[in-house]
Structures are given as C-alpha cells and as structure tokens.
C-alpha positions as CSV (number, residue, x, y, z in Angstrom):
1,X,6.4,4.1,-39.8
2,X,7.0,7.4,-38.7
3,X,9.2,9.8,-40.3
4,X,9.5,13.5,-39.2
5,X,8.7,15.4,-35.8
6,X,5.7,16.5,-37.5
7,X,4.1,12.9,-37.1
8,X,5.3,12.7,-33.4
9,X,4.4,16.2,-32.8
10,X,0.6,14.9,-34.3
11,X,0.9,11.6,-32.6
12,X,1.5,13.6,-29.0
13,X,-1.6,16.0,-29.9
14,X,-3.9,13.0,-30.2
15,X,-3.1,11.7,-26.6
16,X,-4.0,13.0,-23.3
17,X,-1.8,15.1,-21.5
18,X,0.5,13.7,-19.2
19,X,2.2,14.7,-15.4
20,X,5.9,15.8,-16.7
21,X,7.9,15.8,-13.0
22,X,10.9,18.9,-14.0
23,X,14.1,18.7,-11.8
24,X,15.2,22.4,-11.0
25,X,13.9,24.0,-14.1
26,X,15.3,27.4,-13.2
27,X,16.5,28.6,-16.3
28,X,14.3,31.0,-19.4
29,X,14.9,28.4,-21.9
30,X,13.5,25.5,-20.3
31,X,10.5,27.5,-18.8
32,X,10.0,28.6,-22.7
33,X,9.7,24.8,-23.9
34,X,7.1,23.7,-20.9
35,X,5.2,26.4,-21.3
36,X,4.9,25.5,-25.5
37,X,4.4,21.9,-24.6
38,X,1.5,22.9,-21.9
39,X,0.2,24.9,-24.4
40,X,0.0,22.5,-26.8
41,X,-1.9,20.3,-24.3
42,X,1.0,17.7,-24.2
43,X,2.1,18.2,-20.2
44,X,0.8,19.0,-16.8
45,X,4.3,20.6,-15.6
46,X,5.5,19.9,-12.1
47,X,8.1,22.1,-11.3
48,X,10.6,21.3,-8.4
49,X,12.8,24.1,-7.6
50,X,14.6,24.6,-4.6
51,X,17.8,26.1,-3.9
52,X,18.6,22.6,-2.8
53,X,18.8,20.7,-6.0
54,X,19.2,17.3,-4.0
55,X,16.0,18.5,-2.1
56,X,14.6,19.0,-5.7
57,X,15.8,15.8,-7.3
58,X,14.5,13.8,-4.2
59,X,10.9,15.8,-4.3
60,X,10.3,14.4,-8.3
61,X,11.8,11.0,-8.0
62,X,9.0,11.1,-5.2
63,X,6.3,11.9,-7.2
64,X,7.4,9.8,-10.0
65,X,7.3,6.7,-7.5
66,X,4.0,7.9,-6.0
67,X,2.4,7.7,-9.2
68,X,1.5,11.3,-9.3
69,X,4.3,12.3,-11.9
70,X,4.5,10.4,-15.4
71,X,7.8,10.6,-16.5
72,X,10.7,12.9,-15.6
73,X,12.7,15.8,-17.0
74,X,16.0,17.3,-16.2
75,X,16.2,21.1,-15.5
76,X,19.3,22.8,-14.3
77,X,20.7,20.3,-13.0
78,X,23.9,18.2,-13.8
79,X,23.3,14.9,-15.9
80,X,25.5,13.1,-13.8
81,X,23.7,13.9,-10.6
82,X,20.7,12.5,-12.0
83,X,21.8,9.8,-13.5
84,X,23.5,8.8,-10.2
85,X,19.6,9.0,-8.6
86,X,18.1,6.9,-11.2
87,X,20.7,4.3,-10.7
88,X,20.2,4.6,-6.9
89,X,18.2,0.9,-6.5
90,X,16.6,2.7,-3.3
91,X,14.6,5.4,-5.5
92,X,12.8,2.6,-7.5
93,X,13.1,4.0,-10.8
94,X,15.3,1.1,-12.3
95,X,14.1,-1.9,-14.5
96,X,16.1,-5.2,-15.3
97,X,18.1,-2.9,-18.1
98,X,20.9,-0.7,-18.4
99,X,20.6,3.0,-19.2
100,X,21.6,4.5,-22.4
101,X,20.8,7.8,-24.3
102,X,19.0,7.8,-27.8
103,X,19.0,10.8,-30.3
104,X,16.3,11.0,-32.9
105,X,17.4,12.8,-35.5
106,X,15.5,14.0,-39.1
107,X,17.5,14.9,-41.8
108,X,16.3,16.5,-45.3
109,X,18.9,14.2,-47.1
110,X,17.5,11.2,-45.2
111,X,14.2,9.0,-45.7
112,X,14.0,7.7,-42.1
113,X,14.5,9.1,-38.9
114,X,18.2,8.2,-37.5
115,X,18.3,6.9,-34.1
116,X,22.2,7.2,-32.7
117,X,22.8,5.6,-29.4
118,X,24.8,5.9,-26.8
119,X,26.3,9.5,-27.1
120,X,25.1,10.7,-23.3
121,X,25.6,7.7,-20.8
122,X,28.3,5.0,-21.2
123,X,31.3,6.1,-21.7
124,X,32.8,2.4,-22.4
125,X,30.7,-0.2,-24.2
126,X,30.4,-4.3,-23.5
127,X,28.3,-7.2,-25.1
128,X,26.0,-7.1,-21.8
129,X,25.5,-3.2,-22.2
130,X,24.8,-3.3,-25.9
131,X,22.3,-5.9,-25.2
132,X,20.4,-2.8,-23.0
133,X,21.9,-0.3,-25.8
134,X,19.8,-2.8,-28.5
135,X,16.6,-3.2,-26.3
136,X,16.4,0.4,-25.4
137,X,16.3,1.5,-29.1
138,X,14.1,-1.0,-30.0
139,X,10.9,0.2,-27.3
140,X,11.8,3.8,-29.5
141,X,11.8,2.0,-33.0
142,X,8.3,0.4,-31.7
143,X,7.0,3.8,-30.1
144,X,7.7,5.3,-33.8
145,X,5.9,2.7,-35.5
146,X,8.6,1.0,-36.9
147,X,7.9,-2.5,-36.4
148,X,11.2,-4.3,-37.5
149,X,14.3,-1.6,-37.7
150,X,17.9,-2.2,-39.1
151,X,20.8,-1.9,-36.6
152,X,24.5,-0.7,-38.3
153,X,26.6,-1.8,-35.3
154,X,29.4,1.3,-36.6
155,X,33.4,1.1,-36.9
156,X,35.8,2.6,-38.8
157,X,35.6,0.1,-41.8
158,X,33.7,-3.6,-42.3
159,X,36.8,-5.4,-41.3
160,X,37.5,-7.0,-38.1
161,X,40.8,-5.6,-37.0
162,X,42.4,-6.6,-33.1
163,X,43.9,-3.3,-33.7
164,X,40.6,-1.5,-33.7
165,X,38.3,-3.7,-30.9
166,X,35.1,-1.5,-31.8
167,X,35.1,-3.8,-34.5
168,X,35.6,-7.2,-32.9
169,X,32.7,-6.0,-30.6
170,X,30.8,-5.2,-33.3
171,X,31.2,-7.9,-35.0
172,X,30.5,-10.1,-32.1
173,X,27.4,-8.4,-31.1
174,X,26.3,-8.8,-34.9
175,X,26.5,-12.1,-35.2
176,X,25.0,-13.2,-31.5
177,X,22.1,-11.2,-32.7
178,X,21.9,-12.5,-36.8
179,X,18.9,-14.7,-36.2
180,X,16.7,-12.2,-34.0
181,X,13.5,-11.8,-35.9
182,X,12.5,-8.4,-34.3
183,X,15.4,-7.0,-36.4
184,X,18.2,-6.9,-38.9
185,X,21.3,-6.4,-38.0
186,X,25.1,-5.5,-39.5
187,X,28.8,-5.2,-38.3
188,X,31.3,-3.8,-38.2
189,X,30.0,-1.6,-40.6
190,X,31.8,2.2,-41.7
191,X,29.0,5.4,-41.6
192,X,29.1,6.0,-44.9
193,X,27.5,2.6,-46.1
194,X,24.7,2.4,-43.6
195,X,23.3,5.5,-44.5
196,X,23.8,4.8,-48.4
197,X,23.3,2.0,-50.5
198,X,25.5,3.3,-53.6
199,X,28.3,3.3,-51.0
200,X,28.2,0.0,-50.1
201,X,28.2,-1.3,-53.7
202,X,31.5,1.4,-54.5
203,X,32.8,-0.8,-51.2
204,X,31.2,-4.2,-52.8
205,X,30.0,-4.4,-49.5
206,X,26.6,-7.1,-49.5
207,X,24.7,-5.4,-47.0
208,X,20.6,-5.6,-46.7
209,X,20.4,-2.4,-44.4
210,X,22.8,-0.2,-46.6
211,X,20.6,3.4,-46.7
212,X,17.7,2.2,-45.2
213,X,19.4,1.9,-41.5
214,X,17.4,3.2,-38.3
215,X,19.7,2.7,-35.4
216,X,23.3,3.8,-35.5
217,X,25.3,2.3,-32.7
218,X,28.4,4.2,-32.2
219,X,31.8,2.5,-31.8
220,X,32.0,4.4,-28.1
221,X,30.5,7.8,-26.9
222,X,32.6,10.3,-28.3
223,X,31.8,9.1,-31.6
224,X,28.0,8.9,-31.1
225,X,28.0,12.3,-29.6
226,X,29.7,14.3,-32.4
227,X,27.6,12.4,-35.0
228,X,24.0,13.5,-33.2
229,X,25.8,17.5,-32.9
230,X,27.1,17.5,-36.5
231,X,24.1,16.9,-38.0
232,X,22.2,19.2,-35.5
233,X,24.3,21.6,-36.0
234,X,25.6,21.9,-39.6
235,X,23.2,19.6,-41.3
236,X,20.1,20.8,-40.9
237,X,18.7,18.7,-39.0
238,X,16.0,18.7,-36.2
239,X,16.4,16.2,-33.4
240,X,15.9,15.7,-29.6
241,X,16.9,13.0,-27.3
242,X,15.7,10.6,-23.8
243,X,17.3,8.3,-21.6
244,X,15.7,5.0,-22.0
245,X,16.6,2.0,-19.6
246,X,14.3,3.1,-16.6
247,X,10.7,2.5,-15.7
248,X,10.2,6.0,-17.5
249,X,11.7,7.7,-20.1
250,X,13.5,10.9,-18.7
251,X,13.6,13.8,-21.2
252,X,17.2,15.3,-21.4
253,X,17.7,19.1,-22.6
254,X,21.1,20.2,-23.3
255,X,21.7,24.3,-23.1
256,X,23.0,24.8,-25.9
257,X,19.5,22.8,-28.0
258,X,17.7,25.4,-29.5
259,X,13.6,25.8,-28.7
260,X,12.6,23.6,-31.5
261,X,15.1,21.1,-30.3
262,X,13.9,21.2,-26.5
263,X,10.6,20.7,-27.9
264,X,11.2,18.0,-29.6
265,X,12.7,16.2,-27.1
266,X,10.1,16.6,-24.8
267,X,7.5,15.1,-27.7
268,X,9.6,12.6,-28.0
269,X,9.6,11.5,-24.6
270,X,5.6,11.7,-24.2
271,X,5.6,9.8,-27.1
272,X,7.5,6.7,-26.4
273,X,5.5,6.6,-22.9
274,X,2.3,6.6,-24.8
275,X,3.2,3.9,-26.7
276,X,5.7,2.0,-24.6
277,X,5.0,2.5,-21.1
278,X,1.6,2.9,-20.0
C-alpha cells in the first residue's frame, strides 16, 4: 500500500511518459510545475493556448478523443467551464459514472494517505451520486495499491438524526453497501473517530475502521473542502487532487496550491492512469 508522495512520485518515475493535454496554461505557476514534471520524464506537455479559451478547451478535448493526448489538465481556465465540457455527451469524454473530485492528502500525524471526496464538484449529494463518489475513490485506493480501503461515510456525530439528513444518508449508504467485499464501510460516523481509534473507544463507539480509515466522504462539499485546505494549510500536510468519473483522470490545480502541491497533483493523476486506465 502506498503511503507518501514519495512512493507515487517513484511509482510515476518507473513508467513511461505520458501526452498531458493543458487547457490555457497561461499563467508562471503552472508553466513551473509542467516544466518539473517534463523534467522529471513524467509528461509530454501539450499546451493549448489561445486567447479564445473555448477555442482552447475544444482543441484538447480533441486531442484527448483522437487519442493523441493521455489525460487532461486544467490551466487558466474556470473549473466550471470545463466541467461543463466534460459533461457535454458530444465531446466523448464521459463513462457510465458521475464526476467527483478526490484529494490525497499525507499527513505526518497520519499512517495512511487520506482520501477526502467530494470537496470540488457536487455541491448536493444523493445515494445514486455517492454510488459514483464510492467507485471513483475506489479506482484511486486500487491505483495506490491499496487493495481493500475503509470508507467513514462523515456526519456530525454516529447518530441518525432527521434533523441532520447527512446522517440518514449516511447511514443509508452504509448499510446498502455493508456486505461489499471490495471494502469496509461506516456511518454516520463524526471525524474525530475515523481518524483515531482511542476516540472511538472514549465514544464506546465499535468501529473496525476507527484510525485506520482511507476515504473520508464528506457530509456535503463545503465540509469536504475546508477539511482537504485545513490540513494543507495549517497541518502540514502535502496533498494534490483529480477529477475521477471520466474516461480520464483530469488533473485540477488550484492558484493558490503551492509548487510542491501542483506537482503532486499532476503525479497523482499520471499515476492512477497507469494503473487504472490504460
């Protein structure tokens, strides 16, 4: 199982390089991380710029369907104007799957890597689109080596409360999925007893994945999204993130992710398509 960006960062060298399709890359910062990753042997950068980013999104979603791009990477460009292209069924890009965005974070206080999902796409959640949510993870739990994760399916606290419906869904989601053998799964479960064991016995909480928990699914994106920046952020953390859900993995960079960040995402990206996709 892998652990650290280290290991994916080792994993990626060990692969050939692959066609990285960039929408609008017009900005220092994301110029800086292709040009690390091409010297590193990871990518074969194709940049599409054009003052015309519709022009520019078209062009890669062309070479992408083609076969003459791998997988795709958003520049300067608006998430929401890509996203909107991906989910255009013309373009070719979708599978039988909903999109959702994953975060893999490492943390010094934290054995395993920590997957939080979905804190970029969906802004309201459903059983059908945690089913995607759930299978989307799982192709970057495999990519990582990890052969059997644990899902915390997170709410505010391990009861089921109609005032609080994360945890009805939760909870429903939980039990629809108890008896999957591909994984193990809790909820509603609080934060603080899927990441630690000694909280769930303070609770008298039974768990099996208490501390040893690989994918966090977040009560709604809000949530998700402050979790992933905390820890980037203020708890030393390294982390980068893709949109899984299409017939490629697309490699999101926010402008605010520092270089190490960017990179990682873009590791991350080649990774699961190495292992997942080919």
């Amino acid at each position: 199982m892998i652990t650290s960006y280290k290991e994916i960062y080792d994993s990626v060298s060990r692969q050939k390089s692959l066609r990285l399709a960039v929408v609008n890359p017009q900005q220092k910062y994301i110029l800086q991380a292709l040009e690390e990753a091409k010297a590193k042997n990871w990518i074969k950068p194709l940049l599409f710029k054009n003052d015309n980013i519709e022009k520019a999104l078209n062009d890669s979603i062309i070479a992408v369907q083609n076969g003459d791009a791998d997988l795709l990477m958003k520049g300067n460009i608006d998430t929401a104007t890509l996203l909107k292209a991906i989910m255009n069924k013309r373009n070719g890009l979708l599978s039988n799957k909903y999109l959702s965005h994953i975060a893999v974070l490492e943390s010094p206080n934290y054995k395993r890597l920590i997957l939080t999902t979905d804190g970029g796409v969906n802004t309201t959640l459903s059983e059908k689109l945690l089913d995607s949510i759930i299978e989307n993870a799982l192709q970057v739990t495999h990519a990582l080596k990890n052969s059997k994760p644990n899902i915390a399916m997170l709410a505010l606290i391990e009861k089921v409360s109609g005032k609080l419906p994360e945890t009805v869904l939760a909870h429903n989601t939980a039990d629809r999925y108890k008896n999957d053998s591909r994984f193990t799964i809790e909820g509603p479960i609080a934060l603080d007893v899927a990441l630690s064991a000694m909280a769930a016995q303070a609770k008298k909480i039974n768990s099996k994945i208490a501390g040893k928990t690989d994918i966090f699914i977040g009560p709604n994106i809000t949530a998700t999204n402050f979790i992933s920046k905390m820890l980037l952020s203020i708890g030393n953390s390294k982390g980068g993130g893709v949109i899984i859900g299409a017939k490629i993995p697309i490699i999101l960079l926010s402008r605010s992710d520092i270089m190490e960040t960017k990179l990682n995402s873009i590791a991350l990206g080649l990774s699961i398509y190495h292992n997942q996709f080919k």
